[in-house]
NUDO-329779 format. One record per residue (C-alpha): residue in three letters; x, y, z. Coordinates in steps of 0.5 Angstrom, whole numbers, plus 2048, in hexadecimal, padded with zeros to 3 digits. Layout:
<atoms>
alaXYZ/...
</atoms>
This chain:
<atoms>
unk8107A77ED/unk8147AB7F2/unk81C7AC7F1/unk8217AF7F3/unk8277B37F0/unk82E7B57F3/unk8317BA7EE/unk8327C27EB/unk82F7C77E9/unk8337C87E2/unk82E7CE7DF/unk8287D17E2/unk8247D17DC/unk81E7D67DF/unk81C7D87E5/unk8167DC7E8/unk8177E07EE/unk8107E07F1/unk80E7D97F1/unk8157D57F0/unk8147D17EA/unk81A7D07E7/unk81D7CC7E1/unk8247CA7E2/unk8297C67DE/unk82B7C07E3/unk8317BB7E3/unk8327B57E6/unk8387B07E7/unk8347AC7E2/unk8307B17DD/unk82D7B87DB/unk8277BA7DB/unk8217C07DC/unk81F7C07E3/unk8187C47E4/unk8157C77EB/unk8157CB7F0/unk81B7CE7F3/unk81E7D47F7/unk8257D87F4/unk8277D27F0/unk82E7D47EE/unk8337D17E8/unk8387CD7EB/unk8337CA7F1/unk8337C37F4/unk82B7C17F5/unk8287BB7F7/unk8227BB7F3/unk81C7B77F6/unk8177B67F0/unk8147B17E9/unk8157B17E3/unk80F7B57DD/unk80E7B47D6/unk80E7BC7D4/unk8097BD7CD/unk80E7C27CA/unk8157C17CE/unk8157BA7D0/unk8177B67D5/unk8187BA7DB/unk81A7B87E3/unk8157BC7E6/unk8177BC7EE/unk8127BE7F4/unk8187BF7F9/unk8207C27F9/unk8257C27FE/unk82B7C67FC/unk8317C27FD/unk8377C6801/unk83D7C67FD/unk8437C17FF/unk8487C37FB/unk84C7CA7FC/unk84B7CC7F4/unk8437CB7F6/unk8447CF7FD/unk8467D57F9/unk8417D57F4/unk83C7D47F9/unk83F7D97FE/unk8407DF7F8/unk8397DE7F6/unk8367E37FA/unk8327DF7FE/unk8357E3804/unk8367EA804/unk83D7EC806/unk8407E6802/unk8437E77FB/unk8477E37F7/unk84E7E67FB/unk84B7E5801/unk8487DE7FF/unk84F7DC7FD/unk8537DE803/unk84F7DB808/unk8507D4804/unk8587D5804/unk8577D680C/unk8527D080D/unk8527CB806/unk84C7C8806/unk84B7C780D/unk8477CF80B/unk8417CF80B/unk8417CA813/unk8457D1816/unk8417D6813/unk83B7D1816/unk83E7CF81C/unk8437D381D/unk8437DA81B/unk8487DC820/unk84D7DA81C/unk84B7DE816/unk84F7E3818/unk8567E0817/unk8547E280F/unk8577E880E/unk8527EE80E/unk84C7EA812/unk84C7ED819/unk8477EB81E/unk8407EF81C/unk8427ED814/unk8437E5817/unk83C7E581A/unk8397E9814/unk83B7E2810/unk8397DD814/unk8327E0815/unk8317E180E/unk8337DA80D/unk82F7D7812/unk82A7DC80F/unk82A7D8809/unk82A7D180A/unk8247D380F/unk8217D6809/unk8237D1804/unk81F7CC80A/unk8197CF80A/unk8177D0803/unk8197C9801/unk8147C7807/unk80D7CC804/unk8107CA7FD/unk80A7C67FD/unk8057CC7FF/unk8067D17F9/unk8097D67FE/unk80D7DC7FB/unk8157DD7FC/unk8127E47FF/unk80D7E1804/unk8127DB805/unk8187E0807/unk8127E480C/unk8117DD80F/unk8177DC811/unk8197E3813/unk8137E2817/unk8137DB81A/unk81B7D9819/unk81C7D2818/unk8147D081A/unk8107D3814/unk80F7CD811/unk80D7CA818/unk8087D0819/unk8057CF812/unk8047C7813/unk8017C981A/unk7FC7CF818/unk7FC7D2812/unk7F77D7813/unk7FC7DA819/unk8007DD813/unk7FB7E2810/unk7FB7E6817/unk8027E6816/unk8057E580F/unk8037EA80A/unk8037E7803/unk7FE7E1806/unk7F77E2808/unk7F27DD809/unk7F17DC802/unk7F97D9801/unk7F97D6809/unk7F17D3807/unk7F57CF801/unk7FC7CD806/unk7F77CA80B/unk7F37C6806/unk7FA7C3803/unk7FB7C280B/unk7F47BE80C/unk7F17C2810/unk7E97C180F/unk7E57C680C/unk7E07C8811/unk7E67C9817/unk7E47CE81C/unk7EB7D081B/unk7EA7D1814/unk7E37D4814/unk7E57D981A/unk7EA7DC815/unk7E67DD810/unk7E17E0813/unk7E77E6816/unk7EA7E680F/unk7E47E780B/unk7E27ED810/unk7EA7EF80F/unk7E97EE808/unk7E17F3808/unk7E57F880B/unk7EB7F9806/unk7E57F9801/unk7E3800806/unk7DE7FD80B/unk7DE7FD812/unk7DA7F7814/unk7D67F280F/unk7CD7F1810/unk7CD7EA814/unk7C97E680F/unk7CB7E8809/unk7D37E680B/unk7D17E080F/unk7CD7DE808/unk7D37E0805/unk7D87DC809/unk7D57D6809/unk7D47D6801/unk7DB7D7801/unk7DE7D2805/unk7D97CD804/unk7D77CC80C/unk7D07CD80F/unk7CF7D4811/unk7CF7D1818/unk7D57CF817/unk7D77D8816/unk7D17DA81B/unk7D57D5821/unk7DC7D881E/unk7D97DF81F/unk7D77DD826/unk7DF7DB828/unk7E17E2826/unk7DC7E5828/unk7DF7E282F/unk7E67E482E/unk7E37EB82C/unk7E67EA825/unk7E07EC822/unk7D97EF824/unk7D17EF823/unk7CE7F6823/unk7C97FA820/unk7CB7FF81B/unk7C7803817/unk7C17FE817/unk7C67F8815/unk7C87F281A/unk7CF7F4819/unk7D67EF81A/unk7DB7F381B/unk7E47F281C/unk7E67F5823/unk7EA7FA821/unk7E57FD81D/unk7DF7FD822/unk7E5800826/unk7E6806821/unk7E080881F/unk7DE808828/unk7E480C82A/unk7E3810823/unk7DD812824/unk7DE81482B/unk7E481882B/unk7E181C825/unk7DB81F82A/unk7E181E82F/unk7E482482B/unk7DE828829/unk7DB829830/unk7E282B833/unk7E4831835/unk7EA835830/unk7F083A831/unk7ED841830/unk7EF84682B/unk7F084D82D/unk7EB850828/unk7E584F824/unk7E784A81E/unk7E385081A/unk7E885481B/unk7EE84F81A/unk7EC84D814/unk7EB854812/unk7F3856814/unk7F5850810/unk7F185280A/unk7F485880A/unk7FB85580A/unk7FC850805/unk7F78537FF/unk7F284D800/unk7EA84F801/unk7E6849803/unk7DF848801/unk7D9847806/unk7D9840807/unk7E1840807/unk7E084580D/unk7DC840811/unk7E083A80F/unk7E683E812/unk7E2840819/unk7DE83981A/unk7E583681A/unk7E783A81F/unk7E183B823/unk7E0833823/unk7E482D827/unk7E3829820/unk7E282C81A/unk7E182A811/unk7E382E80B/unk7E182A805/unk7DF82C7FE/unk7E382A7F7/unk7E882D7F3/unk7E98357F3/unk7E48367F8/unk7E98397FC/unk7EB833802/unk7F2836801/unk7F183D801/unk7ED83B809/unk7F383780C/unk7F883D80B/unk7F284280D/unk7F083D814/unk7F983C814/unk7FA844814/unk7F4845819/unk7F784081E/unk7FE84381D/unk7FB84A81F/unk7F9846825/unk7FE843828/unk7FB83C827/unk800837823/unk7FE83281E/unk80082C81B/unk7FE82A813/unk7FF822810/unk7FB81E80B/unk7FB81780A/unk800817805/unk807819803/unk80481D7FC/unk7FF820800/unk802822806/unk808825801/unk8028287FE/unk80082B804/unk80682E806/unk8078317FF/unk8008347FF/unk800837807/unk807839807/unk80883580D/unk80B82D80F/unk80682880E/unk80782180F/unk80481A80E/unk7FF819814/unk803812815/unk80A817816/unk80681C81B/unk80381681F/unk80B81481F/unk80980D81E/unk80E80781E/unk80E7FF81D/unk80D7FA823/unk8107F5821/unk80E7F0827/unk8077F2826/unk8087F381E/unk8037F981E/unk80480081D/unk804805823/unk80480D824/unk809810828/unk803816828/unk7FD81282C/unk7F9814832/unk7FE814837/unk803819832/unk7FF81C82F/unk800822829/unk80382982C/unk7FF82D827/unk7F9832828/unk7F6830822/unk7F782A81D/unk7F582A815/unk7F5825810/unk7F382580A/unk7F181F805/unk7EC81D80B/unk7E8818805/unk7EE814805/unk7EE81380D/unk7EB80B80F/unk7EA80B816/unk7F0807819/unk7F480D817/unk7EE81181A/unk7EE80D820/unk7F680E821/unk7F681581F/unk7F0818824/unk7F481482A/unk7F9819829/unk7F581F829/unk7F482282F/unk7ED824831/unk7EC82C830/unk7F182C82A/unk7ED82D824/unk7ED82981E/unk7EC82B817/unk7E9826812/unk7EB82880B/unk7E9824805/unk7E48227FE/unk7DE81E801/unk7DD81C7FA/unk7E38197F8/unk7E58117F9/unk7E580E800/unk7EB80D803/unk7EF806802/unk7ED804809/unk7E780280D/unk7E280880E/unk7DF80D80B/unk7E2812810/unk7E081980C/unk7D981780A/unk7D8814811/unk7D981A815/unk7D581E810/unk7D081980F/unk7D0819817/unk7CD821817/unk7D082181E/unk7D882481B/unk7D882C81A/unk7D982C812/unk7D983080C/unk7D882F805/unk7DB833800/unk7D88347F9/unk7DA83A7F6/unk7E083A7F1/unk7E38407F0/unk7E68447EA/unk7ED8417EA/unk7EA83A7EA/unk7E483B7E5/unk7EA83C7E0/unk7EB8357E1/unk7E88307DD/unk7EA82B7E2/unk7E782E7E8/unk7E08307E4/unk7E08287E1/unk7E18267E8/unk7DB8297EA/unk7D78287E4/unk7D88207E5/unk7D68227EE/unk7CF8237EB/unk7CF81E7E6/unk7D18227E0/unk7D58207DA/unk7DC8247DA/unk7DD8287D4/unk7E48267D0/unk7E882A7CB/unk7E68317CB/unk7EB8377CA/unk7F08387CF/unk7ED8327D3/unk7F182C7D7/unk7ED8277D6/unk7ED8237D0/unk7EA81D7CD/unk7ED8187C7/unk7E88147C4/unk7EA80D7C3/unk7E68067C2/unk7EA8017C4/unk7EE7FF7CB/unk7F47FD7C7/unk7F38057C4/unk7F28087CA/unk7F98057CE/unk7FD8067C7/unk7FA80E7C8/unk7FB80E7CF/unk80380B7CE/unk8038117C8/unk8018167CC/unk8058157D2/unk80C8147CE/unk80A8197C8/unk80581E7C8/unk8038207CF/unk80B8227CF/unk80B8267CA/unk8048297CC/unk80682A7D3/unk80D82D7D1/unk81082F7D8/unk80D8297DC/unk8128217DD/unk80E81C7D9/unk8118177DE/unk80E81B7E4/unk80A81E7E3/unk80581A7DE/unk8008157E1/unk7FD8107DF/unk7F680E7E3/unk7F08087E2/unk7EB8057E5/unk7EC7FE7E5/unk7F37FA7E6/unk7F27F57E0/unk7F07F57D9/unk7F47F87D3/unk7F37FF7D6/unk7F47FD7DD/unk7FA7FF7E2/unk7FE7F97E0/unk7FE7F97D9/unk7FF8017D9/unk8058007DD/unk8077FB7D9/unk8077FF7D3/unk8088067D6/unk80F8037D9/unk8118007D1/unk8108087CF/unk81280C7D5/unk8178087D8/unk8198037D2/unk81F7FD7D4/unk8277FF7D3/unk82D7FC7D4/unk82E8017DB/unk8278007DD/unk8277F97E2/unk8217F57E3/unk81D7F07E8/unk8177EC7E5/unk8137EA7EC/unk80D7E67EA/unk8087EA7E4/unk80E7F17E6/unk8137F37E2/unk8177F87E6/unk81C7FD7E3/unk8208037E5/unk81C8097E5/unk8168067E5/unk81080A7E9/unk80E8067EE/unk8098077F4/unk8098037FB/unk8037FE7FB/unk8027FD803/unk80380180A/unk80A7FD80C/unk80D801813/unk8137FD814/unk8157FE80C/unk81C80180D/unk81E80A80A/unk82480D80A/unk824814807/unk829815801/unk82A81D803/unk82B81C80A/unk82D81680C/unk828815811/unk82380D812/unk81D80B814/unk817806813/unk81180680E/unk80E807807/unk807808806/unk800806802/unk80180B7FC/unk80980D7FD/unk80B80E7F5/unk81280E7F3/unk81880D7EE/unk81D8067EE/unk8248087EF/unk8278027EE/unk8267FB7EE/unk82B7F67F0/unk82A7EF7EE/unk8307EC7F1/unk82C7ED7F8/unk8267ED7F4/unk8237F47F7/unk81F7FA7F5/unk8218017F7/unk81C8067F7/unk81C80E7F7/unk8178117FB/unk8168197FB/unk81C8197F7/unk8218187FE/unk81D812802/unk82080B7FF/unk81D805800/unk8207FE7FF/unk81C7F97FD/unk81D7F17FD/unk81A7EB7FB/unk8167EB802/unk8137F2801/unk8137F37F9/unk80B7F07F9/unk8097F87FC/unk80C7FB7F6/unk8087FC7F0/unk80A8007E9/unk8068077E9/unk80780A7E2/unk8008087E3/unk7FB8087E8/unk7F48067EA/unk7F080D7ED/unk7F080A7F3/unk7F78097F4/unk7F78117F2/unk7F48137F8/unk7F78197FB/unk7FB81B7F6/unk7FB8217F1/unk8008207E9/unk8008257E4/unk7FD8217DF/unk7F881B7DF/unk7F78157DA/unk7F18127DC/unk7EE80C7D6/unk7E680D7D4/unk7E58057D3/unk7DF8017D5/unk7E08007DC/unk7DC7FC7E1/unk7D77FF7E4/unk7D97FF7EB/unk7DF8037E8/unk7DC8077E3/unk7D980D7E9/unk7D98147EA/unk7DD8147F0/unk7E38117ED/unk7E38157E6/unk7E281B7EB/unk7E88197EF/unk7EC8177EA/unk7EC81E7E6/unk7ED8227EC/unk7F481E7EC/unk7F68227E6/unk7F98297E8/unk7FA82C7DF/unk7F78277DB/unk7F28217DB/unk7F281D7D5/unk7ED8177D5/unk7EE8127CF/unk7E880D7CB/unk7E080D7CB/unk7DE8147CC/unk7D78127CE/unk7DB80F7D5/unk7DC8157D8/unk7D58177D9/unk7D28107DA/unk7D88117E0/unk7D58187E2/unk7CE8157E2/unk7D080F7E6/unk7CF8107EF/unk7CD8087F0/unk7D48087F4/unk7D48037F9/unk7D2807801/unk7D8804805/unk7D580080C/unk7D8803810/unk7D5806817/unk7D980D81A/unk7D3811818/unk7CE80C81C/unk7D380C822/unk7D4814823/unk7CC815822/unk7CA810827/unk7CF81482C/unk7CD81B82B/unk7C681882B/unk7C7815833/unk7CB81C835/unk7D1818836/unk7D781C833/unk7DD819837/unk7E2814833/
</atoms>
C-alpha cells in the first residue's frame, strides 16, 4: 500500500551516480528508518517528500522502498544556508549563502526565484552575478522536475540533464508524446532504451511509428558495425524477428520512408539494397567527385618531374627505388592519385619527395590526417604543419541543427594546389564526402595509406573501395628497404600480410613472445610488464606514456575493461592527493590515461600555454586527467599537453580509461611499445588484419603474451567479414557511362 513520507534525509548510506539508486538514512516527526530508490544528488540535511511501500529486505530488513521524490525547500534560515552553501549553484558558497539570508531571512530562495534583482543588495553580488544565481537555481529546480518525472523510465542522471538542456521544463512531456524522437537527438538513448520507454508508456508493438524507427535505427546501427546499407530480405527478415511484427509490418515502414526520402531501394553489387540518405548521398557525390577530380586539368610545373625528382635527390641525400619514382610522378601527373604499402616501404620518404618537387613548383600544399596522434606524426615526418581533416575543413557545431558542418565545403573551397592525407584506411566516407567538397576541381589530391589494415570506425570501406574500383590511379609498395628489414616489427608485419607466422625472441629482436597458460596469467604478466620489466628493458622510454596495452575484445579477464582495471591499480595506484569520481562501472582517478569515445563538436577546449578557446574532442583523442573536482562533480582532461577539457556528469559517458585499448580503437596511432595478449579470441576477432595493425602500432618493441600457437592461427585467419558498402560500385558505373562530372 502506497504511502507517503514528509521528512530529511539524515545520512546518504550509498549512492550510485549513473542510475540514481540511492540508500538513504530517513526521519520523520515520528521515526527512523532506511529508505531505498531512485533519487537524483540526494544531500544529508535535505527535506523529501517520499511517495513509496514498505519490503521486507532477506539480509537487511524492513526498508521503505519509494517509487518517487520531491525535495522540499527549506523554510527556515538555518536550512536555507545549508541548501544554498551546498554547491547546488555555481557561484554560491557557504559566505555567499549566509549574506544573502542576513539581507533577505527566509524570504531567500522566493527573491532569488522571483526577484533577483534584488540579490544585488548583498555585498558582492552585482548584476551578471544576481542572474548567474537565479539561473542556476531555476536550473535545478527544473532539473530536479524532470528527473522525478522519468524516474520511472530508468533514464540516467546523464541523459536526464541532456533532456533537459535540450527540451527545458517539457522533456518529460516529449517523452510521454514520443519517445523514439530522443534517438534522433539524444545521445545515450537509442531505439533500444527509447523501445522500452514506449512500452512502459503503452504504445502497441506493431506501431508504425515504432516499426519506422526501428527500421532507421537498425540501418543506423549497420553502419556504426561498417556498412552503408543492408541486403533487403535479409534485414526485413531480420527486423521482423527482432520486433516480433510481420514483415509486412517492416516492408510498409520501408515504403513511408522510402517517401519522405529517409531511406532508398537500390541495387548494388548484385543485391536489393536498403540504404540511409546520408549514406547513398555520400558514396553518389563521392564517387563523382573523384572522377570529377581525375579527368581535370591541373596547374603545370615548369619542368619534367624527372628532372625535379632528380634535383631534390641530389639535395636531401635520398635515392628513391623505381617504384617510389613513379609513385612520386603518378601523384603529379594525376588529379587523384594512392600510395599504399605497409611499414618500411617507404610511403614517408614519397610524401616529402612529392612535397620538395611541389615546393620546386611554386604549388602549395596541405597535409592532414584523420587524428590528432597521425597528424602530429605526420608533421614530424614531413618537417611541415599537418592537422586533423576536421581542423583543415574548419568544422564547427550547428547547434540549431545539431550536426557538424565544414567551414571549408564547395562555395570555400581549400586554397592550396595540392592536398595529402596520410591514414586514408581510417577515412569513412561522410569525412570523404566533407573533405572532397572542399577540394577544388584541378587541385591534386594524394591518398596516402595501409590497405591491409583494419577499416576505419565509421561506415565505408573508403580505401579498399576506391582500389577495388580499378578506376583511381594507385600504387602499392612492396619492397622493404634496409633500415626496415632490421626490424622485426616491420618483417612480422608482412610476414602476417602473407599469412605467415611472425618470428619472436631472436637476438637483437623487437619482437618478444611470453608464454603463459591462463588468462589470469596473461594479465598478471601483462600488469608486471607495464609497471616493471619493459621500464627497465626500454630504459629511456616513460612507462606511463609510452607503453600501450591493445586487445581484441572488450570483455573478458583480458579484455580492455579488466586490463584497465588492473593497469590503473599498478600505474596509477590510489592516494591520498589523487581525488577520485566513480561513474557507473568507471572509476576515475588523477592522472589516469584516457581516450574520448565519441565526435562531440560543441565540447568546449581552452589551450593552457596560450589561453586560447574552441569546441570539439574527437573519436580516439588520448589524454591525461589533470584534476577532478567533486565539489562540482567534473572531470578535466589534458589533451596534447596544453588542450583542457572539462567534463561533467552530462559528458562523462564519452570518456573511457585508456591504459588499454582495443586494436580498433588504436587506429592511426603509433607507441614506442606495444602489449597485446595471445588468448583464445573469438573468431571474428582472431584475423590476420587485426594482428597485422596491431603490430604495426608499436615503433620499438611489440611483446605478445599467452598461447604461442595464437599468433600463427591469427596469421592463417583472412575470413574477415567484406563491409557492404557501394563506392567501388558507384564510381565504375560512372566511369562505364563516360560521365565524369560531380
Amino acid at each position: 500500500m502506497k504511502e507517503e513520507k514528509l521528512g530529511t534525509a539524515s545520512e546518504i548510506i550509498f549512492h550510485n551516480e549513473s542510475n540514481f539508486y540511492t540508500i538513504l538514512l530517513f526521519e520523520t516527526s515520528e521515526e527512523q528508518f532506511f529508505a531505498v530508490g531512485s533519487m537524483y544528488s540526494p544531500k544529508k540535511g535535505r527535506r523529501y517528500r517520499l511517495t513509496g511501500e514498505w519490503t521486507t529486505h532477506p539480509r537487511y530488513g524492513e526498508q521503505f522502498a519509494f517509487s518517487s521524490f520531491e525535495e522540499l525547500e527549506p523554510t527556515t534560515e538555518e536550512g536555507i544556508i545549508t541548501f544554498l552553501s551546498s554547491g547546488i549553484i555555481k557561484g554560491v558558497g557557504p559566505q555567499t549563502a549566509l549574506s544573502i539570508v542576513k539581507v533577505f531571512g527566509d524570504d531567500s530562495l522566493r527573491v532569488i526565484s522571483e526577484e533577483p534583482d534584488k540579490l544585488t543588495r548583498v555585498s558582492g553580488i552585482g548584476k551578471a552575478r544576481a542572474e548567474a544565481i537565479a539561473e542556476g537555481y531555476a536550473q535545478h529546480r527544473g532539473y530536479a522536475q524532470v528527473v522525478m518525472k522519468l524516474a520511472p523510465f530508468d533514464i540516467s542522471p546523464a541523459v536526464c540533464m541532456k533532456l533537459y538542456k535540450y527540451y527545458g521544463a517539457d522533456a518529460p512531456d516529449i517523452v510521454m508524446e514520443d519517445p523514439y524522437r530522443l534517438i534522433d537527438s539524444i545521445y545515450g538513448i537509442g531505439f533500444i532504451k527509447a523501445d522500452r520507454i514506449a512500452a512502459k508508456i503503452g504504445i502497441a508493438g506493431d506501431s508504425p511509428a515504432r516499426v519506422k524507427s526501428a527500421v532507421v535505427y537498425y540501418l543506423g546501427y549497420k553502419a556504426s558495425l561498417g556498412d552503408t546499407y543492408a541486403q533487403e530480405d535479409e534485414f526485413t527478415e531480420d527486423l521482423a524477428r527482432t520486433l516480433d511484427v510481420s514483415r509486412e509490418a517492416v516492408k510498409d515502414a520501408v515504403f513511408e520512408l522510402t517517401i519522405d526520402g529517409k531511406v532508398y531501394r537500390e541495387d548494388l553489387d548484385g543485391e536489393r539494397a536498403l540504404i540511409l540518405s546520408a549514406y547513398r548521398r555520400a558514396e553518389n557525390y563521392c564517387a563523382g567527385k573523384l572522377l570529377q577530380l581525375c579527368s581535370c586539368e591541373l596547374k603545370g610545373i615548369p619542368e619534367s618531374p624527372d628532372r625535379l625528382i632528380e634535383r631534390c635527390e641530389k639535395s636531401s641525400g635520398i635515392t628513391l627505388s623505381e617504384k617510389q619514382k613513379n609513385a612520386v610522378v603518378s601523384s603529379i601527373k594525376n588529379g587523384v592519385s594512392i600510395i599504399t604499402g605497409g611499414p618500411g616501404t617507404g610511403k614517408t620518404t614519397i610524401i616529402n619527395m612529392i612535397l620538395a618537387v611541389l615546393r620546386n613548383a611554386g604549388i602549395s600544399a596541405e597535409l592532414a590526417a584523420p587524428t590528432g596522434r597521425a597528424a602530429k606524426r605526420m608533421s614530424q615526418a614531413a618537417g611541415e604543419d599537418a592537422q586533423t581533416i576536421h581542423r583543415l575543413l574548419e568544422y564547427s557545431y550547428e547547434e540549431d541543427g545539431d550536426r557538424m558542418v565544414f567551414g571549408r565545403n564547395a562555395e570555400n573551397p581549400l586554397e592550396c594546389g595540392c592536398v595529402i592525407i596520410d591514414e586514408v584506411s581510417m577515412v569513412d566516407i561522410l569525412l570523404l564526402e566533407g573533405l572532397l567538397a572542399a577540394v577544388r576541381p584541378s587541385t591534386r589530391l594524394i591518398l596516402v595509406g595501409d590497405a591491409d589494415q583494419l577499416p576505419p570506425v565509421g561506415a565505408g570501406s573508403v580505401l579498399s573501395d576506391m582500389l577495388e574500383s580499378g578506376v583511381i590511379h594507385s600504387t602499392r609498395l612492396t619492397e622493404i628497404f634496409r633500415q626496415a628489414q632490421e626490424s622485426m616489427i616491420v618483417v612480422n608485419a608482412h610476414a602476417i600480410n602473407r599469412g605467415d607466422a611472425p618470428q619472436f625472441n631472436g637476438k637483437g629482436s623487437d619482437c618478444f613472445f611470453l608464454e603463459r597458460r591462463t588468462d589470469a596469467e596473461i594479465a598478471d604478466t601483462i600488469q608486471q610488464l607495464c609497471r616493471e620489466r619493459l621500464p627497465k628493458f626500454f630504459s629511456h622510454i616513460d612507462p606511463y606514456k609510452d607503453i600501450q596495452v591493445l586487445t581484441p575484445m572488450k570483455k573478458g579477464i583480458c579484455g580492455s575493461i579488466e586490463l584497465n582495471k588492473k593497469l590503473q591499480d599498478a600505474l596509477n595506484p590510489p592516494s591520498a592527493s589523487k581525488s577520485e569520481k566513480k561513474y557507473g562501472d568507471r572509476l576515475f582517478r588523477e592522472g589516469d590515461k584516457v581516450i574520448h569515445c565519441k565526435n562531440d563538436y560543441m565540447l568546449p577546449w581552452k589551450n593552457i600555454m596560450t589561453l586560447q578557446s574552441g569546441q570539439g574532442v574527437f573519436n580516439g583523442d588520448m589524454g591525461v586527467i589533470s584534476t577532478i573536482d567533486n565539489d562540482l562533480g567534473t572531470v578535466s582532461v589534458l589533451y596534447d599537453s596544453d588542450r583542457l577539457v572539462t567534463y561533467d556528469n552530462s559528458t562523462l559517458e564519452e570518456l573511457e580509461p585508456a591504459f588499454a585499448l582495443t586494436v580498433h580503437k588504436s587506429q592511426g596511432c603509433e607507441f614506442p611499445v606495444v602489449v597485446m595478449p595471445m588468448t583464445h579470441f573469438p573468431p571474428l576477432l582472431a584475423t590476420r588484419n587485426l594482428l597485422y595493425t596491431a603490430v604495426t602500432r608499436a615503433r620499438e618493441g611489440a611483446v605478445l603474451v599467452g598461447d604461442p600457437r595464437m599468433p600463427a592461427a591469427m596469421a592463417e585467419n583472412n575470413s574477415d567479414r567484406k563491409r557492404k558498402s557501394g563506392l567501388a560500385v558507384r564510381l565504375r558505373r560512372i566511369w562505364e557511362a563516360g560521365d565524369n562530372d560531380a
